[in-house]
PDB file with one MODEL, atoms N, CA, C and O in Angstrom:
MODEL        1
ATOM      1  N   UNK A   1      -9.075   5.917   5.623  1.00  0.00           N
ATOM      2  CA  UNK A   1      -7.930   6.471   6.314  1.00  0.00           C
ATOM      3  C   UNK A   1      -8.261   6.811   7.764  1.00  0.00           C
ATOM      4  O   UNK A   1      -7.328   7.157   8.489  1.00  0.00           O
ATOM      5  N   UNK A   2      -9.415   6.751   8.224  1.00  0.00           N
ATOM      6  CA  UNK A   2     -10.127   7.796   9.551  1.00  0.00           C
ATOM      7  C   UNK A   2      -9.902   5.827  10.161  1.00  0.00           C
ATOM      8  O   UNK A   2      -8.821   5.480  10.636  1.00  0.00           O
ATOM      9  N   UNK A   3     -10.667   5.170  10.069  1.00  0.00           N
ATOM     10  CA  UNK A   3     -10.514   3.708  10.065  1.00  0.00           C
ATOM     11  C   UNK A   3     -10.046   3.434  11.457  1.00  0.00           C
ATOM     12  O   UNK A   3     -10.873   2.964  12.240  1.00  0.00           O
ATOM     13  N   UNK A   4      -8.709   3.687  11.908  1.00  0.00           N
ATOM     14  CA  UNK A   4      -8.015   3.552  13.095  1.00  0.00           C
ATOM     15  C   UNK A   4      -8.840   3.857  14.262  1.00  0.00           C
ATOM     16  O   UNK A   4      -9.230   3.103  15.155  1.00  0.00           O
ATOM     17  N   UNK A   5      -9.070   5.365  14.047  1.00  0.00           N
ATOM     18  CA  UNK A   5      -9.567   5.906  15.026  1.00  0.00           C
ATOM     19  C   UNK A   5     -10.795   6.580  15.130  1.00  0.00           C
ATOM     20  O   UNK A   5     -11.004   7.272  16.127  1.00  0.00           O
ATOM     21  N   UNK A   6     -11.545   6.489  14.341  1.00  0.00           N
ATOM     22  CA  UNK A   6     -13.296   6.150  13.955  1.00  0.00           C
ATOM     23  C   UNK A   6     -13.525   5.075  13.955  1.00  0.00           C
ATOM     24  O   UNK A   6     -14.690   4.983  14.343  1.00  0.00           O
ATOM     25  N   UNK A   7     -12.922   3.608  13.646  1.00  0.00           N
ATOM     26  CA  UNK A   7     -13.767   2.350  13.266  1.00  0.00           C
ATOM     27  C   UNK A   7     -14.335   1.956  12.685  1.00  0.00           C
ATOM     28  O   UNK A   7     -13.949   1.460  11.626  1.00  0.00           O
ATOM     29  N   UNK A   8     -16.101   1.975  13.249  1.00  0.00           N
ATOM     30  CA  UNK A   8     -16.864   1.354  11.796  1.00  0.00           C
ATOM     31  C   UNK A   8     -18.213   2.711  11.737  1.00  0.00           C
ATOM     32  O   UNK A   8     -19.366   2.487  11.371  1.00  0.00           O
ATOM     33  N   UNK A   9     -17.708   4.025  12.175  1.00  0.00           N
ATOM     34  CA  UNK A   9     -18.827   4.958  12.614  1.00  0.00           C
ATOM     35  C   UNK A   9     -19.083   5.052  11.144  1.00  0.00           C
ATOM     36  O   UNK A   9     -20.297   4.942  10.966  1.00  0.00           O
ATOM     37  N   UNK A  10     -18.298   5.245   9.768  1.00  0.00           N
ATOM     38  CA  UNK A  10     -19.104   5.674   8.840  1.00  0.00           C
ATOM     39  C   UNK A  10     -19.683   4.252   8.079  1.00  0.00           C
ATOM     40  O   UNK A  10     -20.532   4.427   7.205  1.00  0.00           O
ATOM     41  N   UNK A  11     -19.380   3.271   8.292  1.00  0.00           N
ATOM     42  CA  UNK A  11     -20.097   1.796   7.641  1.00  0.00           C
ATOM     43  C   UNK A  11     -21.454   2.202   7.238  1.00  0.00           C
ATOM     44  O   UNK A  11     -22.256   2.146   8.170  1.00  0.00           O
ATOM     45  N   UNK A  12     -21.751   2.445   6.545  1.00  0.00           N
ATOM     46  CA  UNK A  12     -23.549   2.569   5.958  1.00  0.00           C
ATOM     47  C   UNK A  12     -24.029   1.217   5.747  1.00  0.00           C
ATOM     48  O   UNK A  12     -25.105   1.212   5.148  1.00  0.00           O
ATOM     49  N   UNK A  13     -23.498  -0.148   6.101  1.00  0.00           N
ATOM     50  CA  UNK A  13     -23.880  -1.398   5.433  1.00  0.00           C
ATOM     51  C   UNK A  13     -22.929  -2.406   5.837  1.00  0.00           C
ATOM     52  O   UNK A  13     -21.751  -2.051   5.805  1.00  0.00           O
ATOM     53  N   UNK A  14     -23.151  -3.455   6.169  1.00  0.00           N
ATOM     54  CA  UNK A  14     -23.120  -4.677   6.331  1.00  0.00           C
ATOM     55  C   UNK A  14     -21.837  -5.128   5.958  1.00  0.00           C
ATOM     56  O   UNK A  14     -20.977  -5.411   6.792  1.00  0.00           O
ATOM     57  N   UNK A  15     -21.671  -5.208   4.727  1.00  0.00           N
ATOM     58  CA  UNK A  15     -20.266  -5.491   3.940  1.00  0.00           C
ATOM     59  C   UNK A  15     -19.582  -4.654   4.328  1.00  0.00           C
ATOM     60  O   UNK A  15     -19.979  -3.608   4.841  1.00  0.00           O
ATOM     61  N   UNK A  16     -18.089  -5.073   4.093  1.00  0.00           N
ATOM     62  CA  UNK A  16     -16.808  -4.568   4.530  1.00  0.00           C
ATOM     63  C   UNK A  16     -16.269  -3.218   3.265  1.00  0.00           C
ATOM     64  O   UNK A  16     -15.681  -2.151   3.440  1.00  0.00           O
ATOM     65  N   UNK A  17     -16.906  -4.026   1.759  1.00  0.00           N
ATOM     66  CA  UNK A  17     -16.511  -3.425   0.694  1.00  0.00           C
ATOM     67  C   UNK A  17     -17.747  -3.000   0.170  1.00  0.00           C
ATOM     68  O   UNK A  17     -18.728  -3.154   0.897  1.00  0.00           O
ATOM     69  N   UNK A  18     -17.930  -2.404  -1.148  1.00  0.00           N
ATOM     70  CA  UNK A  18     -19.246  -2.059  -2.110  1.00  0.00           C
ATOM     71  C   UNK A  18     -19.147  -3.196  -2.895  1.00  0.00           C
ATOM     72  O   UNK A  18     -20.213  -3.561  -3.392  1.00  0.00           O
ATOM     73  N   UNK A  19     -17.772  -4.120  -3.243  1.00  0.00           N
ATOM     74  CA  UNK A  19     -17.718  -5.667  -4.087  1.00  0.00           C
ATOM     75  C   UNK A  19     -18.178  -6.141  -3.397  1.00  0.00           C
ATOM     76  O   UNK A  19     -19.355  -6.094  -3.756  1.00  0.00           O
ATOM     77  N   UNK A  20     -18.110  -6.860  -2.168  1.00  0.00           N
ATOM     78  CA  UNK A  20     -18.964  -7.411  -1.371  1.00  0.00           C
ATOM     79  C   UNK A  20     -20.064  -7.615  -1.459  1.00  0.00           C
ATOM     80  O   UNK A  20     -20.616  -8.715  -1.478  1.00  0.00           O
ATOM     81  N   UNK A  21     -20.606  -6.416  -1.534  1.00  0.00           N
ATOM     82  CA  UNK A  21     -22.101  -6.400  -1.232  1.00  0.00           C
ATOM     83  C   UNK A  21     -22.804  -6.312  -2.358  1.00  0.00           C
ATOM     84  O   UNK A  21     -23.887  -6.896  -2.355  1.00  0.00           O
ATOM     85  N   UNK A  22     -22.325  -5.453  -3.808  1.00  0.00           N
ATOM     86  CA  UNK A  22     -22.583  -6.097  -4.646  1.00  0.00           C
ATOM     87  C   UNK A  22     -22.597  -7.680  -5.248  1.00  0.00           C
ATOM     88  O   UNK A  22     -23.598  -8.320  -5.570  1.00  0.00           O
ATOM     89  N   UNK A  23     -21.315  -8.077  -5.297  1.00  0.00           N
ATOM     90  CA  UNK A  23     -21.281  -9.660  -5.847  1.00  0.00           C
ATOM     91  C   UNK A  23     -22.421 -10.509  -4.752  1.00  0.00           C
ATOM     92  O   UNK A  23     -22.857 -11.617  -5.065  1.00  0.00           O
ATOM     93  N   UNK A  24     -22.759  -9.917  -3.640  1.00  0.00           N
ATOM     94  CA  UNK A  24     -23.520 -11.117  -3.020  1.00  0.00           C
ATOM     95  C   UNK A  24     -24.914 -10.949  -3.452  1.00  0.00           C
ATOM     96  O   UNK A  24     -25.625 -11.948  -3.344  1.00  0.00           O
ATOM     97  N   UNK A  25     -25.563  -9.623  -4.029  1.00  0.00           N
ATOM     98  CA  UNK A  25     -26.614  -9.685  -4.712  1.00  0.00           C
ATOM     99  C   UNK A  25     -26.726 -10.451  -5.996  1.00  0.00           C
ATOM    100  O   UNK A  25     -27.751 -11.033  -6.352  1.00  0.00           O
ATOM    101  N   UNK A  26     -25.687 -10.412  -6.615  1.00  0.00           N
ATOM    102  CA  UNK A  26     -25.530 -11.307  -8.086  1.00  0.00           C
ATOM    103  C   UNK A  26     -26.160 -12.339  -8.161  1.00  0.00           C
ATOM    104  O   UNK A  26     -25.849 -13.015  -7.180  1.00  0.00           O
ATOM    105  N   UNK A  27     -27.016 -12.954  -8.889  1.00  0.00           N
ATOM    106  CA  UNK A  27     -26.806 -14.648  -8.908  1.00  0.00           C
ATOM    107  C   UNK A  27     -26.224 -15.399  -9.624  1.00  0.00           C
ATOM    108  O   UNK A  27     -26.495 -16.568  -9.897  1.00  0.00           O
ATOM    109  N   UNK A  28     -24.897 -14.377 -10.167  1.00  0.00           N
ATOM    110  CA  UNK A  28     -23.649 -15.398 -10.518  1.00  0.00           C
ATOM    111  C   UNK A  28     -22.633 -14.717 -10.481  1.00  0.00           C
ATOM    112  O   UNK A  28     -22.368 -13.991 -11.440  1.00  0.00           O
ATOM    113  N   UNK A  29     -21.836 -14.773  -9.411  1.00  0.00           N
ATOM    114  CA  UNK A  29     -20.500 -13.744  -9.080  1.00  0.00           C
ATOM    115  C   UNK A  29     -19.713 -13.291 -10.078  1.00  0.00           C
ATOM    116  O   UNK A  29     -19.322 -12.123 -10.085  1.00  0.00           O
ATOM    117  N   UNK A  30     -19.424 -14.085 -10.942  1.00  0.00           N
ATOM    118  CA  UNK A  30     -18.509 -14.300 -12.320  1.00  0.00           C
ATOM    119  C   UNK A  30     -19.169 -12.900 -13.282  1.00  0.00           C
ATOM    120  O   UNK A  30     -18.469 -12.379 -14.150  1.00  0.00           O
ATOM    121  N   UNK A  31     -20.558 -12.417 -12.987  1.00  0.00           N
ATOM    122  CA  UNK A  31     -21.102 -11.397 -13.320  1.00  0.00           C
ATOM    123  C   UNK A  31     -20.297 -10.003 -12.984  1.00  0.00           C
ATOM    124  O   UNK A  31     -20.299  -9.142 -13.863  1.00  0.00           O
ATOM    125  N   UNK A  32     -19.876  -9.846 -12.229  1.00  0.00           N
ATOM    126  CA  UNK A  32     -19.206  -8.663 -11.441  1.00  0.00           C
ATOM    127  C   UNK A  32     -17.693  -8.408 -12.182  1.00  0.00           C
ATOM    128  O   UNK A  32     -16.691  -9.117 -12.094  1.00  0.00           O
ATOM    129  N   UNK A  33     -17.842  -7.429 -12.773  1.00  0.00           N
ATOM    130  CA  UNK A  33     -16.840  -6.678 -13.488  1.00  0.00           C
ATOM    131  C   UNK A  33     -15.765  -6.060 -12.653  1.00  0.00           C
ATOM    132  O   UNK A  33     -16.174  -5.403 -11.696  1.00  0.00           O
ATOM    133  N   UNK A  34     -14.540  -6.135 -12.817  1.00  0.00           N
ATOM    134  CA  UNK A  34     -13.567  -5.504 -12.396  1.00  0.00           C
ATOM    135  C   UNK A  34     -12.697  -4.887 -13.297  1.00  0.00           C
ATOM    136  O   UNK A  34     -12.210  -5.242 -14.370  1.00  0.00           O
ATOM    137  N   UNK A  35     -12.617  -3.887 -12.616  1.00  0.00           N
ATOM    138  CA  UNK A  35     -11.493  -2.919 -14.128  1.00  0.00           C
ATOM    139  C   UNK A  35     -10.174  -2.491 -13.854  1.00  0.00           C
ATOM    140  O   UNK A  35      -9.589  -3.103 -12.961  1.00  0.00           O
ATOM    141  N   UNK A  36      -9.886  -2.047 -14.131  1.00  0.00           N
ATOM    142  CA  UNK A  36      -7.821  -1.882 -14.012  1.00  0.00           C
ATOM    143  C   UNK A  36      -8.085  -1.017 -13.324  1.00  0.00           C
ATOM    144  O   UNK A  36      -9.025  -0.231 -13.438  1.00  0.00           O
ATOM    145  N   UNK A  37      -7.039  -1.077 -12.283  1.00  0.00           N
ATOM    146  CA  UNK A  37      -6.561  -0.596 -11.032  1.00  0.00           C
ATOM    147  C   UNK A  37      -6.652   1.030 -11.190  1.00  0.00           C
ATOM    148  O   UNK A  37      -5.927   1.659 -11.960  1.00  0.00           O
ATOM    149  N   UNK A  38      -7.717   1.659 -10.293  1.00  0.00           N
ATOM    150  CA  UNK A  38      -7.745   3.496 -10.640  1.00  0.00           C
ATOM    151  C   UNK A  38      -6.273   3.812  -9.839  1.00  0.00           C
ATOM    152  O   UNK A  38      -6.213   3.968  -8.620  1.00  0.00           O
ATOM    153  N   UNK A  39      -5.423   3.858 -10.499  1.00  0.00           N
ATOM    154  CA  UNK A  39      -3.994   4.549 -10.004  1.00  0.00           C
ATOM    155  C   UNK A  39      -3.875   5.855 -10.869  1.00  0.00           C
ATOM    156  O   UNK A  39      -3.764   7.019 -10.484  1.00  0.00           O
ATOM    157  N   UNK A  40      -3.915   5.478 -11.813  1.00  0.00           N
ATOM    158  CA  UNK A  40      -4.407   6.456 -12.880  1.00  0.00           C
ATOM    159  C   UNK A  40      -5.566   7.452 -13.386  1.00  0.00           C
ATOM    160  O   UNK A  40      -6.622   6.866 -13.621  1.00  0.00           O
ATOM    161  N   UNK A  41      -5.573   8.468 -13.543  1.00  0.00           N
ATOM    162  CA  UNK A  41      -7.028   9.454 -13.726  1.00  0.00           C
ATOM    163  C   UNK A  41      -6.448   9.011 -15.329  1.00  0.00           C
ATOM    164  O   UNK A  41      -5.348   9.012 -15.882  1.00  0.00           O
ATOM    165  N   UNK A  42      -8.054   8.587 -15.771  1.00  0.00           N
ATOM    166  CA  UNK A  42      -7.950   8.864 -17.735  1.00  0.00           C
ATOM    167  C   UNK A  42      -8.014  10.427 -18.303  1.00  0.00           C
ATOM    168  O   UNK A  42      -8.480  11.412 -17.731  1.00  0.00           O
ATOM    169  N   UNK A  43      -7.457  10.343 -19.475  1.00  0.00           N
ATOM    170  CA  UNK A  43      -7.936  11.560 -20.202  1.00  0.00           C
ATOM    171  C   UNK A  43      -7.927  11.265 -21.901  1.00  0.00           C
ATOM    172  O   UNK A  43      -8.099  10.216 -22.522  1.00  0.00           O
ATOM    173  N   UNK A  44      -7.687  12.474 -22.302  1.00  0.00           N
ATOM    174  CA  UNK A  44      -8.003  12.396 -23.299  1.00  0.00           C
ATOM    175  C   UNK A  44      -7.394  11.213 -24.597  1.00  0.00           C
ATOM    176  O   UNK A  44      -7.997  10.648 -25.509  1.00  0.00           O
ATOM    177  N   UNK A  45      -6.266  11.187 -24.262  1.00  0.00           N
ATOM    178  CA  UNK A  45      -5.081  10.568 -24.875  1.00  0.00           C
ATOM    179  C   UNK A  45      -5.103   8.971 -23.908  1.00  0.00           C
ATOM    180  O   UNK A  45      -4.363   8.085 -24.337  1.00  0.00           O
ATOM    181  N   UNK A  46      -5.774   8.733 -22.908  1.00  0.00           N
ATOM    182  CA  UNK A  46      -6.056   7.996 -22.374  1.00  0.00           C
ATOM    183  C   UNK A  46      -6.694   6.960 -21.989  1.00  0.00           C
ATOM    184  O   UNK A  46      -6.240   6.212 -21.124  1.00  0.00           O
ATOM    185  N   UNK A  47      -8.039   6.738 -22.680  1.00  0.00           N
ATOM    186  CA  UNK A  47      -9.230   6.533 -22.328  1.00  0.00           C
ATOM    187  C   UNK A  47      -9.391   5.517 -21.812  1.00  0.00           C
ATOM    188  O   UNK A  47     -10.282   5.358 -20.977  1.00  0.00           O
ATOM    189  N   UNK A  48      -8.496   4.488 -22.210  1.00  0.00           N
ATOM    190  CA  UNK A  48      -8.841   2.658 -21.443  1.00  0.00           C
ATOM    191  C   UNK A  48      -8.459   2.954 -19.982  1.00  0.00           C
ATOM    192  O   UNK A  48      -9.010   2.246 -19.139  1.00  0.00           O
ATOM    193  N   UNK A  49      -7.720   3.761 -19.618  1.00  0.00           N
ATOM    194  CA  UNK A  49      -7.526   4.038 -17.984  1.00  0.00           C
ATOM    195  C   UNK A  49      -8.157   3.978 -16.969  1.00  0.00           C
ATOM    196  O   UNK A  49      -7.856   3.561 -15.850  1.00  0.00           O
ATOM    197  N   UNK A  50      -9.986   4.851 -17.786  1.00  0.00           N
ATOM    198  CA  UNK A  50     -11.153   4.503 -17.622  1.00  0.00           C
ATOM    199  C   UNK A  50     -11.659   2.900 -17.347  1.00  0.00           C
ATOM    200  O   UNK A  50     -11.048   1.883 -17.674  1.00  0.00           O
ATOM    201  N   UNK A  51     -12.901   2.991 -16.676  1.00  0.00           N
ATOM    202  CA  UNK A  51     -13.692   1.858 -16.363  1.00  0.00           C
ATOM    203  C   UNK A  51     -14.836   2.739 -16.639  1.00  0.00           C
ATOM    204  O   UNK A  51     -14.901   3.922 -16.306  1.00  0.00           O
ATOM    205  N   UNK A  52     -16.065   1.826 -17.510  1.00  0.00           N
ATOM    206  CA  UNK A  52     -17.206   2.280 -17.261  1.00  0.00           C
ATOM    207  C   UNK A  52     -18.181   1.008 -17.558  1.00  0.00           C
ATOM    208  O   UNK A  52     -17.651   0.038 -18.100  1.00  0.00           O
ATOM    209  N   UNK A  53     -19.536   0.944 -17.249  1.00  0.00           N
ATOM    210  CA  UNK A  53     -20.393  -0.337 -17.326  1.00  0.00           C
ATOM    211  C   UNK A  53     -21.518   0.349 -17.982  1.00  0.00           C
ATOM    212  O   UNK A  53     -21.840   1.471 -17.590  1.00  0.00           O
ATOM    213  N   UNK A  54     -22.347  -0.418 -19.263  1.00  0.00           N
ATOM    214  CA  UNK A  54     -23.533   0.383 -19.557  1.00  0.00           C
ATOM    215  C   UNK A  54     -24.302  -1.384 -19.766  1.00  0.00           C
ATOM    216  O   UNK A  54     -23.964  -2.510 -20.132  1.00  0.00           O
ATOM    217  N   UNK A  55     -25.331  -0.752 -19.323  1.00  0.00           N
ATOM    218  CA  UNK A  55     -26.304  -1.623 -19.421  1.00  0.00           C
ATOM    219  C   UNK A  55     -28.073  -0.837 -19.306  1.00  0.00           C
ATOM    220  O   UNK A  55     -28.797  -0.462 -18.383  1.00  0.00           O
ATOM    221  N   UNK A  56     -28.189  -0.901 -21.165  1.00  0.00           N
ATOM    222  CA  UNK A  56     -29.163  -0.382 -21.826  1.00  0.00           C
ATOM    223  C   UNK A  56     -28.829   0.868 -22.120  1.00  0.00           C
ATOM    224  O   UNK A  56     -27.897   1.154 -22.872  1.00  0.00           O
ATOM    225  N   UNK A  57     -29.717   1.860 -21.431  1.00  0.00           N
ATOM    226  CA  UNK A  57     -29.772   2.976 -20.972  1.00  0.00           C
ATOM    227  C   UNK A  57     -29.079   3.617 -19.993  1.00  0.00           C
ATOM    228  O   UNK A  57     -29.268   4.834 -20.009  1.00  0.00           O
ATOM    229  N   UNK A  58     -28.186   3.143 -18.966  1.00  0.00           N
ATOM    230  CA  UNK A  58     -27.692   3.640 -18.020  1.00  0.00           C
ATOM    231  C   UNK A  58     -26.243   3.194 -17.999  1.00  0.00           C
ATOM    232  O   UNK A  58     -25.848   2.090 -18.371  1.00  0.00           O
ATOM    233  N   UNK A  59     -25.426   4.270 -17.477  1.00  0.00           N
ATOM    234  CA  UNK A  59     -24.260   4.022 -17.945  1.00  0.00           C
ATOM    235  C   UNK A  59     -23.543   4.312 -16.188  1.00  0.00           C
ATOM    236  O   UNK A  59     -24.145   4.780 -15.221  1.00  0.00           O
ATOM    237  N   UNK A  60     -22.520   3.981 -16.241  1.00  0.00           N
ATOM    238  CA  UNK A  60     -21.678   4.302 -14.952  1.00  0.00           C
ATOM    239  C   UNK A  60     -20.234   4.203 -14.691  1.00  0.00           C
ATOM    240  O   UNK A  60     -19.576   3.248 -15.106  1.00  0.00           O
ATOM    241  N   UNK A  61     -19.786   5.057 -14.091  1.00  0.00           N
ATOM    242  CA  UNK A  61     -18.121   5.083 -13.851  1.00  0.00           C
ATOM    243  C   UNK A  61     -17.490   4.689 -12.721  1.00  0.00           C
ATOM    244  O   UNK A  61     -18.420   5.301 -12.195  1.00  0.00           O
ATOM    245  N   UNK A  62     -16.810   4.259 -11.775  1.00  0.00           N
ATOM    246  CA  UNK A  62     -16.016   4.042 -10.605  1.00  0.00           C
ATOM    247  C   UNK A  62     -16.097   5.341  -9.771  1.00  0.00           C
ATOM    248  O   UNK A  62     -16.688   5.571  -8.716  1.00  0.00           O
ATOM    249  N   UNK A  63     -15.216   6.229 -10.671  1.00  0.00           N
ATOM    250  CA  UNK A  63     -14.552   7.558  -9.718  1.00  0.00           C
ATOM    251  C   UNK A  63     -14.866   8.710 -10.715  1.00  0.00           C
ATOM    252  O   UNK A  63     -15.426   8.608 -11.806  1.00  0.00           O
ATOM    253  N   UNK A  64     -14.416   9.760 -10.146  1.00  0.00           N
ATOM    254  CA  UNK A  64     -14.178  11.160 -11.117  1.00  0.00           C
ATOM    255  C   UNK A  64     -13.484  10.577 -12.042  1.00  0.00           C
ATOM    256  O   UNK A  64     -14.133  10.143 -12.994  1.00  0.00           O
ATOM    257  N   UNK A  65     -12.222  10.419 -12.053  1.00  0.00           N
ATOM    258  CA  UNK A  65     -11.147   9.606 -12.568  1.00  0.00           C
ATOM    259  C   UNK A  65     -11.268   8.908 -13.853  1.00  0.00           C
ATOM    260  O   UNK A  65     -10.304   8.853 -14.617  1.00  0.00           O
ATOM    261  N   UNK A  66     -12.269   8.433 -14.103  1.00  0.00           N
ATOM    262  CA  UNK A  66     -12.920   8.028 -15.519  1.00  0.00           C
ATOM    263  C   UNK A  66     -14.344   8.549 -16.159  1.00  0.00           C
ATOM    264  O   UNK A  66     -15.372   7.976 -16.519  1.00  0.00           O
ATOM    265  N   UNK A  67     -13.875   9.996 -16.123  1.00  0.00           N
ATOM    266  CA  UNK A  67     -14.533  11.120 -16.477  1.00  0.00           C
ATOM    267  C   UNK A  67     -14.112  11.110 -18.232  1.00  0.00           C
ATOM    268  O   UNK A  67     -15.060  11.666 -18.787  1.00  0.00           O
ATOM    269  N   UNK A  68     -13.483  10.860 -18.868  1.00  0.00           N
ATOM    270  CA  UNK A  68     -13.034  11.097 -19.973  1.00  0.00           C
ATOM    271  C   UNK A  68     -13.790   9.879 -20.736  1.00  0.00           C
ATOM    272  O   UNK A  68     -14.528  10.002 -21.713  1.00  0.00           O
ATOM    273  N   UNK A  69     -13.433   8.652 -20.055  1.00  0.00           N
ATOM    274  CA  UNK A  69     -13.833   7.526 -20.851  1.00  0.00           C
ATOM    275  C   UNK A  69     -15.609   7.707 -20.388  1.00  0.00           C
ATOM    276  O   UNK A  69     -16.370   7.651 -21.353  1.00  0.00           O
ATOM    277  N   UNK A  70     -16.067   7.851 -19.424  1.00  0.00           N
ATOM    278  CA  UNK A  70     -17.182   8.257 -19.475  1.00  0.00           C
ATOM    279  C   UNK A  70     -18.048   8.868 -20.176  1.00  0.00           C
ATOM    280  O   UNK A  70     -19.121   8.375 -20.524  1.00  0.00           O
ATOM    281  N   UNK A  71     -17.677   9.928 -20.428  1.00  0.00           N
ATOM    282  CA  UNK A  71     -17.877  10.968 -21.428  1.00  0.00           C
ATOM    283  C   UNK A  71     -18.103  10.683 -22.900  1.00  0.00           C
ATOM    284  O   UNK A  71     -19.076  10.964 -23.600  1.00  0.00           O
ATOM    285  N   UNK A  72     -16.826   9.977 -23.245  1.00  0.00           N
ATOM    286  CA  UNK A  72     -16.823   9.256 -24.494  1.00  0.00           C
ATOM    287  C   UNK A  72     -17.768   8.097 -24.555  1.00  0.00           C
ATOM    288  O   UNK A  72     -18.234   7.951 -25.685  1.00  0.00           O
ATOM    289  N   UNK A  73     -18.111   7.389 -23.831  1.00  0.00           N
ATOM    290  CA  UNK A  73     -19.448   6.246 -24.123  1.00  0.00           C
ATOM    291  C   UNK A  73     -20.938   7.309 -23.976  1.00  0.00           C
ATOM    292  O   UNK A  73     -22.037   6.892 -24.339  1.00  0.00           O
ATOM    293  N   UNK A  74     -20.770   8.476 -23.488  1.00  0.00           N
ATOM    294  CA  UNK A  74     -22.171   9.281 -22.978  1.00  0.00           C
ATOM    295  C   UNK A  74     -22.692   9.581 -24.751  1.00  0.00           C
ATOM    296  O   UNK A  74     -23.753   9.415 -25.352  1.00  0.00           O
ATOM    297  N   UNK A  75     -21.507  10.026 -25.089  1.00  0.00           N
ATOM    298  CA  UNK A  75     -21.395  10.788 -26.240  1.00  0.00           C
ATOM    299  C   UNK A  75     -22.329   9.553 -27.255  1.00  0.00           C
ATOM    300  O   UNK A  75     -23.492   9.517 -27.659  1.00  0.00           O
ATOM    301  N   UNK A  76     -20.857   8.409 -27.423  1.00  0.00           N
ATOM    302  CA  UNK A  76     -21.869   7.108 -28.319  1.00  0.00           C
ATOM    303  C   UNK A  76     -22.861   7.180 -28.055  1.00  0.00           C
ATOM    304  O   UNK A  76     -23.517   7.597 -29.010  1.00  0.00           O
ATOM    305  N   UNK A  77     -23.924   6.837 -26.485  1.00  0.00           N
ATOM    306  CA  UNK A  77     -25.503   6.587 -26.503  1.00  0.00           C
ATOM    307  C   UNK A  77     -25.734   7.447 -27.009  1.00  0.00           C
ATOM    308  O   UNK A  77     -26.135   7.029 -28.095  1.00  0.00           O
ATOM    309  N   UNK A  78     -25.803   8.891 -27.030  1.00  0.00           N
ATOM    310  CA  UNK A  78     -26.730   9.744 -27.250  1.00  0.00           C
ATOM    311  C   UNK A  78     -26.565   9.890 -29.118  1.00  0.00           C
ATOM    312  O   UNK A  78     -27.645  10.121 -29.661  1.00  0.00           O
ATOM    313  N   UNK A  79     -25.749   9.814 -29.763  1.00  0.00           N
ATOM    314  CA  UNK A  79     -25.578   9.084 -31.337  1.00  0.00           C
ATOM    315  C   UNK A  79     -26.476   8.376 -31.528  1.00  0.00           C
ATOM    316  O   UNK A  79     -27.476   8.642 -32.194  1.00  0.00           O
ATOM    317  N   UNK A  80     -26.175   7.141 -30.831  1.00  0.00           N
ATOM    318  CA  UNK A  80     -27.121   6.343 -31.143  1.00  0.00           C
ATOM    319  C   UNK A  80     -28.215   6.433 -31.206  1.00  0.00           C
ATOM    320  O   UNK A  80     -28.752   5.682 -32.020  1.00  0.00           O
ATOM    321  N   UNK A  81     -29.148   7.413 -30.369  1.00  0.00           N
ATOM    322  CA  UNK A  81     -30.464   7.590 -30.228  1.00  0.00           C
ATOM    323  C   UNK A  81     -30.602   8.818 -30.969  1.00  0.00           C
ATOM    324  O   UNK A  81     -31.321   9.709 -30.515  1.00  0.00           O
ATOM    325  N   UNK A  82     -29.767   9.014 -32.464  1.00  0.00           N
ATOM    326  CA  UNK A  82     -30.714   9.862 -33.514  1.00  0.00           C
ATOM    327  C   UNK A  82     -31.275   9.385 -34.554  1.00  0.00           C
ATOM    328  O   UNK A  82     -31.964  10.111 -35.271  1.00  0.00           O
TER     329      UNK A  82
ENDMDL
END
């Protein structure tokens, strides 16, 4: 939103986006997950609203916003590891 009239002062990186610069590390773009549009915060009654990615041990969310569905996969790993 600052964009107009800041420019590129907060750019930390190269790419325009964080997809960007992720998918160009990939070595196969088709790798790069996209999830339904955060217009929506998930909750309880909610949960696919959520986006989250786990791979192994480590798990991750987009935003605050998929705090619920988050939560709920945190919950599964740690099940799993009794």
């Amino acid at each position: 939103m600052t964009k107009l009239w800041l420019k590129d002062y907060y750019l930390t990186y190269p790419e325009i986006t964080v997809q960007d610069e992720v998918t160009a590390a990939l070595s196969d773009k088709n790798n790069f997950l996209t999830g339904p549009t955060p217009l929506l915060r998930d909750d309880l009654n909610h949960p696919e609203r959520g986006f989250t990615v786990r791979d192994g041990n480590y798990l991750s969310a987009r935003w605050p916003g998929d705090v619920y569905k988050f939560s709920l996969e945190f919950i599964k790993m740690l099940e799993e590891k009794k």
